[in-house]
N, CA, C and O atoms as a GROMACS GRO file, in nm:
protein
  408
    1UNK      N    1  -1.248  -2.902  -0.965
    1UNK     CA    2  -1.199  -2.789  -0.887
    1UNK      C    3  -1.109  -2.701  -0.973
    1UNK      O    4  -1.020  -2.734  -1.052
    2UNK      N    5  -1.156  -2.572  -0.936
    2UNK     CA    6  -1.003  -2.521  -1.039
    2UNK      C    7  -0.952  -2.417  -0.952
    2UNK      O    8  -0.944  -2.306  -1.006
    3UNK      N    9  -0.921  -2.423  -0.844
    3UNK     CA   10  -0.804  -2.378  -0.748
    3UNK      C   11  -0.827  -2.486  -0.603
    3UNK      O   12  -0.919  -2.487  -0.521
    4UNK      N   13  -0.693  -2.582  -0.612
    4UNK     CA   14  -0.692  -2.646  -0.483
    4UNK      C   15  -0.632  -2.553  -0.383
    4UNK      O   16  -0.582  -2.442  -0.402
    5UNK      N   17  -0.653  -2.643  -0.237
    5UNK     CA   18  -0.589  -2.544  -0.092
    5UNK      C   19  -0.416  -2.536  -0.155
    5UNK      O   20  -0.344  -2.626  -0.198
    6UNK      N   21  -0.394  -2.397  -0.138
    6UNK     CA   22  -0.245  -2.345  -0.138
    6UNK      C   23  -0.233  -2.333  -0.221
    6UNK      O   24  -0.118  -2.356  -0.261
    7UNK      N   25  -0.366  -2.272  -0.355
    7UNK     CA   26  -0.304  -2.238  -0.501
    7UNK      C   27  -0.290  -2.093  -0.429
    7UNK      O   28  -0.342  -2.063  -0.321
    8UNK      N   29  -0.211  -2.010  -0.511
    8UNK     CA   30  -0.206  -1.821  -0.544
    8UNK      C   31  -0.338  -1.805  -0.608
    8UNK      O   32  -0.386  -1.867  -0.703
    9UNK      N   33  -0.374  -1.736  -0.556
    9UNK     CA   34  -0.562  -1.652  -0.607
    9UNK      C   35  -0.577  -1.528  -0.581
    9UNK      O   36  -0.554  -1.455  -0.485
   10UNK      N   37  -0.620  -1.518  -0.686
   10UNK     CA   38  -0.706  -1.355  -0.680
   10UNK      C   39  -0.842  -1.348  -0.644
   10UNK      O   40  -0.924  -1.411  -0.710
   11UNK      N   41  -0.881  -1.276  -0.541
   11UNK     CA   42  -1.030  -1.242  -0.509
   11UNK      C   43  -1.070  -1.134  -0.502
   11UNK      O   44  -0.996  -1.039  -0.474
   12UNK      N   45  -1.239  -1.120  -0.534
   12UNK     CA   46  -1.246  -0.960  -0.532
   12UNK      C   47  -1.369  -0.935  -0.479
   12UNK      O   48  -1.448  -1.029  -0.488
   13UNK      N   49  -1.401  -0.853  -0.436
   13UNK     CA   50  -1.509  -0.815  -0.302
   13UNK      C   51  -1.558  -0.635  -0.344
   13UNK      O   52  -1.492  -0.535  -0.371
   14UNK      N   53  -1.684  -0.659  -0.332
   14UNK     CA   54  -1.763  -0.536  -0.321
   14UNK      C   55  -1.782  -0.519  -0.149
   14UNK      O   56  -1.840  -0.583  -0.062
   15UNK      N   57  -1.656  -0.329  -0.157
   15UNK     CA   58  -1.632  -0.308   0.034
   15UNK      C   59  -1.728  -0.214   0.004
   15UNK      O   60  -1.807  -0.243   0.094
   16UNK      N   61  -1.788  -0.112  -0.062
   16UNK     CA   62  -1.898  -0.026  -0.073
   16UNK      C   63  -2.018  -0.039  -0.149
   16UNK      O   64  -1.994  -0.135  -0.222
   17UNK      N   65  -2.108  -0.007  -0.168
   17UNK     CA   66  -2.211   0.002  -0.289
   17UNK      C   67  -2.222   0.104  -0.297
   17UNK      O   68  -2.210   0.167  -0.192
   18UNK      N   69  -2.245   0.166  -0.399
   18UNK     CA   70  -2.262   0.369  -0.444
   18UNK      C   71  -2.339   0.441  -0.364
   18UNK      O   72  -2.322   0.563  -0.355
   19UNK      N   73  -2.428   0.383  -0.300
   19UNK     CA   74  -2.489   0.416  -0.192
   19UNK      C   75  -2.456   0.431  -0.059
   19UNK      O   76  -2.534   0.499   0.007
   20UNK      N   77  -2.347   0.379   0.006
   20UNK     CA   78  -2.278   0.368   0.110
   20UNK      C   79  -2.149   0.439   0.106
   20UNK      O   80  -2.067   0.432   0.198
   21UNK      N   81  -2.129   0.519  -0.019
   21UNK     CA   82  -2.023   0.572  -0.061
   21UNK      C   83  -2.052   0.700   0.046
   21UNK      O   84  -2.155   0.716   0.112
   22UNK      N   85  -1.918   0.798   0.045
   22UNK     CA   86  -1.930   0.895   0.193
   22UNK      C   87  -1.995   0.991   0.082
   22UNK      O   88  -1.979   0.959  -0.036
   23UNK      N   89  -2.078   1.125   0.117
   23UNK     CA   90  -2.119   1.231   0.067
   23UNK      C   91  -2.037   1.305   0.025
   23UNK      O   92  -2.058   1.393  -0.059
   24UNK      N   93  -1.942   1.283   0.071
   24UNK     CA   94  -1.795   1.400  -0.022
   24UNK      C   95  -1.721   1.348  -0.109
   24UNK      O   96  -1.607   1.394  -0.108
   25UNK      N   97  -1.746   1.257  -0.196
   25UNK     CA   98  -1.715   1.173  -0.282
   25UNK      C   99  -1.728   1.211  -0.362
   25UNK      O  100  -1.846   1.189  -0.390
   26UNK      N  101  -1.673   1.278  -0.456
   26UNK     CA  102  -1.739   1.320  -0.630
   26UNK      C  103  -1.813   1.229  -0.661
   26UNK      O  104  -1.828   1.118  -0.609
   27UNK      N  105  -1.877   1.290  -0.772
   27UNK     CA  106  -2.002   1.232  -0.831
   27UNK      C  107  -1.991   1.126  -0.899
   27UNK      O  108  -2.060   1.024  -0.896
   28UNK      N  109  -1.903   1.152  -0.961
   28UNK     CA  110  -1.868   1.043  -1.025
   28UNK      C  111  -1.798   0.937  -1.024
   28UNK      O  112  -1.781   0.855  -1.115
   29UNK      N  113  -1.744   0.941  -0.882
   29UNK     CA  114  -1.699   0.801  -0.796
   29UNK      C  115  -1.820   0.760  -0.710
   29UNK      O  116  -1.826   0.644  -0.669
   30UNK      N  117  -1.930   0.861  -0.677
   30UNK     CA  118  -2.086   0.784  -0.619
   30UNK      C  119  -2.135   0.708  -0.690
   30UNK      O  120  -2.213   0.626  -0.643
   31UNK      N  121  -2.109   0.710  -0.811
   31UNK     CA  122  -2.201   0.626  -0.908
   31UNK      C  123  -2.144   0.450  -0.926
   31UNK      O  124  -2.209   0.360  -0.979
   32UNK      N  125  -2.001   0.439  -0.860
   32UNK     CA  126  -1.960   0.287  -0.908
   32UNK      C  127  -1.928   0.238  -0.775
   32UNK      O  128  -1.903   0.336  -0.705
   33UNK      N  129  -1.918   0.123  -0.705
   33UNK     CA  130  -1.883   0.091  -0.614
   33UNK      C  131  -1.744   0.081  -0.570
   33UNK      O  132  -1.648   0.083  -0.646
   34UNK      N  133  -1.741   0.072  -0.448
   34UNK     CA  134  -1.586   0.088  -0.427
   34UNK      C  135  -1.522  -0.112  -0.397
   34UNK      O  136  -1.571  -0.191  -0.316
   35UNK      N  137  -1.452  -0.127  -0.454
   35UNK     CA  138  -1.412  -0.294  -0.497
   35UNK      C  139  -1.251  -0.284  -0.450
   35UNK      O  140  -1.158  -0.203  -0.442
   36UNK      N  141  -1.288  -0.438  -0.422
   36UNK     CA  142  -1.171  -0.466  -0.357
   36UNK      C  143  -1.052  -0.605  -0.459
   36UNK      O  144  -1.106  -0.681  -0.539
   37UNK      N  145  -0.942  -0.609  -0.441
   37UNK     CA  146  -0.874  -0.732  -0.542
   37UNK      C  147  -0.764  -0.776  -0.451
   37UNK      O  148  -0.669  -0.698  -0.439
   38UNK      N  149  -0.761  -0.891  -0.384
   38UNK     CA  150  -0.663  -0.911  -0.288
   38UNK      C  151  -0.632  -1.068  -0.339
   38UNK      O  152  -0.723  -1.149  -0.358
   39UNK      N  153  -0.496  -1.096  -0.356
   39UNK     CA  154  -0.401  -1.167  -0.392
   39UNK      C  155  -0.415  -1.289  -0.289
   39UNK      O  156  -0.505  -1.246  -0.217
   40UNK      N  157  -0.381  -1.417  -0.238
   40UNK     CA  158  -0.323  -1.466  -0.148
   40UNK      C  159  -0.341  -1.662  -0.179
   40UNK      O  160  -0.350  -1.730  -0.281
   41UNK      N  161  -0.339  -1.686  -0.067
   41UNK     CA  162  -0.288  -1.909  -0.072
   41UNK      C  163  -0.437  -1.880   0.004
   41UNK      O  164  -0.462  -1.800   0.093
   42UNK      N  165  -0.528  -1.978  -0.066
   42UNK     CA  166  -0.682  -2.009  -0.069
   42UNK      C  167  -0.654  -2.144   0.029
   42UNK      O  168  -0.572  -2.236   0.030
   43UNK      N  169  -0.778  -2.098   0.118
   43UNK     CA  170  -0.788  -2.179   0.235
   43UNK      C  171  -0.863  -2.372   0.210
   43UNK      O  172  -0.847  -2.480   0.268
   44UNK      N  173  -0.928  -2.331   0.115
   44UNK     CA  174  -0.969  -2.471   0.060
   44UNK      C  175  -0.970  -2.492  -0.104
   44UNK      O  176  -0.906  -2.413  -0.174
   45UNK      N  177  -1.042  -2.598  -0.161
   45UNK     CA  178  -1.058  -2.632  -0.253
   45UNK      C  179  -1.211  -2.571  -0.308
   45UNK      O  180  -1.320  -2.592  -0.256
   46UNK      N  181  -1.180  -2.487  -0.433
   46UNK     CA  182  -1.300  -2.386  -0.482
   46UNK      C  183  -1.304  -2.376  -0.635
   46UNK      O  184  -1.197  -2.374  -0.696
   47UNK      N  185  -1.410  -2.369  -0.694
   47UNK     CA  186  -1.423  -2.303  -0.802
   47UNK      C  187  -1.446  -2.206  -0.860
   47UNK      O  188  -1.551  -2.153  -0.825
   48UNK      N  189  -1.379  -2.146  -0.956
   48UNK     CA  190  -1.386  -1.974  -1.000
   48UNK      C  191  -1.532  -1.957  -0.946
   48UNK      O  192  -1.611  -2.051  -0.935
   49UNK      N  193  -1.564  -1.811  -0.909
   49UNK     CA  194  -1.695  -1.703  -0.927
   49UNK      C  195  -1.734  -1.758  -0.766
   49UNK      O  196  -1.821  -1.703  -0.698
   50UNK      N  197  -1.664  -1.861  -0.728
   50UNK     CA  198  -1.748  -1.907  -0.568
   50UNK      C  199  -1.660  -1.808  -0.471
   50UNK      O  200  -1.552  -1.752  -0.488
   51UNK      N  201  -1.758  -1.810  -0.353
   51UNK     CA  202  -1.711  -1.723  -0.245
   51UNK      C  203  -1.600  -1.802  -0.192
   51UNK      O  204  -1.612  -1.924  -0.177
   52UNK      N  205  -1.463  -1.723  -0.153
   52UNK     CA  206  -1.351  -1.807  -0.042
   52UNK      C  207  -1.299  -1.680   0.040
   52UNK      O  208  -1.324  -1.560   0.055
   53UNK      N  209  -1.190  -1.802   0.093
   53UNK     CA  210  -1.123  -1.764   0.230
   53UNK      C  211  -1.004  -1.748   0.162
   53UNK      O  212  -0.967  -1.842   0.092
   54UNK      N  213  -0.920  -1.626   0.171
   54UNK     CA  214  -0.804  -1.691   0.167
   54UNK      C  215  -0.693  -1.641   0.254
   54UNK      O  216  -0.740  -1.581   0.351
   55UNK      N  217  -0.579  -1.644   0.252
   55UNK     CA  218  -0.478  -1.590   0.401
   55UNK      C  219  -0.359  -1.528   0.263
   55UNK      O  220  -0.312  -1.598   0.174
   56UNK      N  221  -0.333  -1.376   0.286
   56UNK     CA  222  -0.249  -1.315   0.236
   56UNK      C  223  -0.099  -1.337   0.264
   56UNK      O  224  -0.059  -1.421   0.345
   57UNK      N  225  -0.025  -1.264   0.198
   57UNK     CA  226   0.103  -1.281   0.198
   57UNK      C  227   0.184  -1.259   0.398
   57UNK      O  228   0.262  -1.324   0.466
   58UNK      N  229   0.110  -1.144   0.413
   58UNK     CA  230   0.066  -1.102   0.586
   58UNK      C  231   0.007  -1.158   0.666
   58UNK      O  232  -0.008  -1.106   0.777
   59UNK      N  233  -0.056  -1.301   0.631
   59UNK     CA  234  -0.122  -1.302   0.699
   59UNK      C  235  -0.309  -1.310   0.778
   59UNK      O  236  -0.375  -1.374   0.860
   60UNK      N  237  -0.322  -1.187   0.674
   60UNK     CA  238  -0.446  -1.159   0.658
   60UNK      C  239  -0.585  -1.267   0.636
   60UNK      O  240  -0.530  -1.372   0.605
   61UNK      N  241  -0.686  -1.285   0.636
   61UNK     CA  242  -0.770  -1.401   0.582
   61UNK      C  243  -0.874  -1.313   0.542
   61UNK      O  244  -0.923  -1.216   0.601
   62UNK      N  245  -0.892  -1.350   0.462
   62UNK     CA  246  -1.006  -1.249   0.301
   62UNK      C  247  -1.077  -1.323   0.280
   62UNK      O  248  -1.040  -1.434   0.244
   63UNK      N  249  -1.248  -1.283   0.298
   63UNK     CA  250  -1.301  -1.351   0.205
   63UNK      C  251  -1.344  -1.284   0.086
   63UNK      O  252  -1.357  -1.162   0.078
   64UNK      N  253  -1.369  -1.372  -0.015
   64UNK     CA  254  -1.450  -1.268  -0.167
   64UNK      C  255  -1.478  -1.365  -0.279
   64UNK      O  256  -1.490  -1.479  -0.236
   65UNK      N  257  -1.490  -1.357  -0.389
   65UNK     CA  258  -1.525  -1.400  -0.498
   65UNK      C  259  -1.396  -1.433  -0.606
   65UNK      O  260  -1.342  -1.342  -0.669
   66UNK      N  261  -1.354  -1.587  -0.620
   66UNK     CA  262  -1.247  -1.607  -0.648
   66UNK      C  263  -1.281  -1.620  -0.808
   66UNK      O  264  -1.368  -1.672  -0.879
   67UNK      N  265  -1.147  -1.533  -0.826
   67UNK     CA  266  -1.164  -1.447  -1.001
   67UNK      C  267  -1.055  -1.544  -1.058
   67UNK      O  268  -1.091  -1.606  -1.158
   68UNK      N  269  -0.925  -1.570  -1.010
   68UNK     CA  270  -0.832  -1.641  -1.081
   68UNK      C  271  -0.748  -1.752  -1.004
   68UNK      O  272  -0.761  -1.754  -0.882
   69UNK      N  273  -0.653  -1.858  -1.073
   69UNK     CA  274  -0.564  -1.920  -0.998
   69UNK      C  275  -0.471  -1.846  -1.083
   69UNK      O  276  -0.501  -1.773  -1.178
   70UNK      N  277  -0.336  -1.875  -1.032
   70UNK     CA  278  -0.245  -1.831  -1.015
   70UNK      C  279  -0.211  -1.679  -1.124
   70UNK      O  280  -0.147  -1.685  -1.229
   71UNK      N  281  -0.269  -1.556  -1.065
   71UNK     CA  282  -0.280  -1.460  -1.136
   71UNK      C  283  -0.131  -1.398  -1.181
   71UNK      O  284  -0.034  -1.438  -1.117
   72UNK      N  285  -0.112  -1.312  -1.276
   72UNK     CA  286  -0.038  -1.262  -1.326
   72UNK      C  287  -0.044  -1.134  -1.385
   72UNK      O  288  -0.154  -1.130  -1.440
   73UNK      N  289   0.013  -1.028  -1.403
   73UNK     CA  290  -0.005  -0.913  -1.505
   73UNK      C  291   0.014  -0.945  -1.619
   73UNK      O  292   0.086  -1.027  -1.676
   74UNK      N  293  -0.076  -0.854  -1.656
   74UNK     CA  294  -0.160  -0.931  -1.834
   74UNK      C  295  -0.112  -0.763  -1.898
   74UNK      O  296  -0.133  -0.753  -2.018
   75UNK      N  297  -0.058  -0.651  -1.837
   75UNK     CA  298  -0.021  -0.538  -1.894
   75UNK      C  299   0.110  -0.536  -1.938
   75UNK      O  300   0.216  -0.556  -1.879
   76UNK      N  301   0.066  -0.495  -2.127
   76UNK     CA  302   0.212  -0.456  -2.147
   76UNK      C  303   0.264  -0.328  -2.229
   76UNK      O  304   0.181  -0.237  -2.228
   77UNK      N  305   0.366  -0.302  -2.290
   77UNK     CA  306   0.381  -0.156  -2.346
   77UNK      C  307   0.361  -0.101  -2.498
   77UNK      O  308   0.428  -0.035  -2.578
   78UNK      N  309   0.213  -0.174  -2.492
   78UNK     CA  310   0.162  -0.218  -2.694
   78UNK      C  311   0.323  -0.224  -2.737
   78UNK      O  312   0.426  -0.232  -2.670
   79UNK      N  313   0.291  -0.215  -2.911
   79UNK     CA  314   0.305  -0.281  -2.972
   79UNK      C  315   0.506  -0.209  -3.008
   79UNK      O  316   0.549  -0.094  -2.992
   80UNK      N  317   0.564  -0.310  -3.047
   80UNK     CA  318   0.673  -0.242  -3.118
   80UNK      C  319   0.730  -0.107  -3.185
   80UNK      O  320   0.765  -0.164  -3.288
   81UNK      N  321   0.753  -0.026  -3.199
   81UNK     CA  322   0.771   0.125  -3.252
   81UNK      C  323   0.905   0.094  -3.326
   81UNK      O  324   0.997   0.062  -3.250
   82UNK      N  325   0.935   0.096  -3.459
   82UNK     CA  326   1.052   0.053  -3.484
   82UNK      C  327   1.125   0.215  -3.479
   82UNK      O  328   1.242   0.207  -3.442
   83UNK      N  329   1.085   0.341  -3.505
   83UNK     CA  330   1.126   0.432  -3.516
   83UNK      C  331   1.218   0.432  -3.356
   83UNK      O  332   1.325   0.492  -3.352
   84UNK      N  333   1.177   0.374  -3.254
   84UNK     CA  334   1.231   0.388  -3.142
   84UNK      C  335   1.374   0.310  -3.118
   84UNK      O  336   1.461   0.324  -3.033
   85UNK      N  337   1.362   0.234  -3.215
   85UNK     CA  338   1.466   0.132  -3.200
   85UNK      C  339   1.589   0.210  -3.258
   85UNK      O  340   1.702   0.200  -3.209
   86UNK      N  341   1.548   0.313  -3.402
   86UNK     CA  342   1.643   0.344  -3.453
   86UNK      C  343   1.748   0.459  -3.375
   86UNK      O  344   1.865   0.487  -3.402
   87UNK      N  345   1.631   0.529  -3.237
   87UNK     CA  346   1.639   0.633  -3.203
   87UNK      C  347   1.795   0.612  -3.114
   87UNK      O  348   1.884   0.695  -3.128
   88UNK      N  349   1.809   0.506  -3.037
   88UNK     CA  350   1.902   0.429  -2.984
   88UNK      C  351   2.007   0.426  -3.048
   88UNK      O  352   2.111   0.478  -3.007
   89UNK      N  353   1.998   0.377  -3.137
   89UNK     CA  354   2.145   0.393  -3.244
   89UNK      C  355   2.181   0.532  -3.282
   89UNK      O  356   2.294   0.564  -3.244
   90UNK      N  357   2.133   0.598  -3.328
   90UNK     CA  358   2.125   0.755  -3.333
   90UNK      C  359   2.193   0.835  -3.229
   90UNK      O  360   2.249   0.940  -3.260
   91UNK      N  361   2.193   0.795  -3.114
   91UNK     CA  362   2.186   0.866  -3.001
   91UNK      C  363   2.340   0.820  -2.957
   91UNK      O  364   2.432   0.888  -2.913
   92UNK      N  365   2.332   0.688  -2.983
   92UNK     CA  366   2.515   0.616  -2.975
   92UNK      C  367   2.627   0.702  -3.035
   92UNK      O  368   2.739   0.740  -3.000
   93UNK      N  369   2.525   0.716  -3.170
   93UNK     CA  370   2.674   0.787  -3.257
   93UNK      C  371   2.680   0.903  -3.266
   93UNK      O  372   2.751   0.959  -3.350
   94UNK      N  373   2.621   0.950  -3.200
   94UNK     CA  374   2.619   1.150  -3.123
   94UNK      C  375   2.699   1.140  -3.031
   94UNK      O  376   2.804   1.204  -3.036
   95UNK      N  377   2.666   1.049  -2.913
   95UNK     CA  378   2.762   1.091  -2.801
   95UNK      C  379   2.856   1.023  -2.824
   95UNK      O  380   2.961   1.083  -2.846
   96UNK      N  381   2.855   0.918  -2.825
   96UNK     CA  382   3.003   0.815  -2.843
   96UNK      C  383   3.059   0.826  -2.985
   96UNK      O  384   3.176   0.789  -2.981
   97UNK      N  385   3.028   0.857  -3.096
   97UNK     CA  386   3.099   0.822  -3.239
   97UNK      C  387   3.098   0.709  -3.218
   97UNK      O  388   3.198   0.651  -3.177
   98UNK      N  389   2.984   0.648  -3.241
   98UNK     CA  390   2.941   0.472  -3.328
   98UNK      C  391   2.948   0.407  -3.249
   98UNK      O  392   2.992   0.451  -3.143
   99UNK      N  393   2.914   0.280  -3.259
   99UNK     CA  394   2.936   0.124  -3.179
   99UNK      C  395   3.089   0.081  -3.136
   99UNK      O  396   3.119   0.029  -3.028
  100UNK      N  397   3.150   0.104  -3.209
  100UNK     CA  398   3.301   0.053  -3.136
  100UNK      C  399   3.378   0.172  -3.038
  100UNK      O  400   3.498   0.173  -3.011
  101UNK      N  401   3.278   0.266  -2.994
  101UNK     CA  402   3.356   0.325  -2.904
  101UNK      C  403   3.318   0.322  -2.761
  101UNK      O  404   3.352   0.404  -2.675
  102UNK      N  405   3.239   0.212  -2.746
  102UNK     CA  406   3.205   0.151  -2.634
  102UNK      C  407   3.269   0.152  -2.490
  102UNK      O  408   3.218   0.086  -2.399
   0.00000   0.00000   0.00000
């Protein structure tokens, strides 16, 4: 099993197909489906890519296609900029005159 009942899961569900999309839709949102990603405590014991149940933070009970256990944000603000670091210090000893005038 790799999410027991009452892990945190992510599931995700196709609510449109491009075809069922409304006619006033730009074009280029007709072309991809409209998808769903809902968070919540999984009603049983499942393995990734299988269909579940699960009951949201509200309440709610979802079913869809379970993508993760206990999901997380995986986004971050690339990579280091050291020029930015210096910019900070720079900026200290303009307004304040240096570090010890804190």
């Amino acid at each position: 099993m790799d999410a027991k009942k009452g892990d945190w899961v992510l599931i995700h569900n196709i609510v449109l197909n491009p075809k069922e999309r409304a006619p006033q839709v730009p074009d280029d949102t007709k072309e991809v489906p409209l998808e769903m990603w809902v968070k919540g405590f999984i009603n049983h014991d499942a393995l990734i890519d299988s269909e579940v149940e699960i009951t949201t933070m509200t309440g709610r009970i979802v079913r869809g296609r379970l993508i993760d256990v206990n999901p997380y944000y995986k986004h971050n603000y690339g990579k280091c900029v050291p020029e930015l670091l210096k910019i900070g210090l720079q900026l200290r000893e303009i307004v304040f005159g240096g570090e010890d005038r804190e």
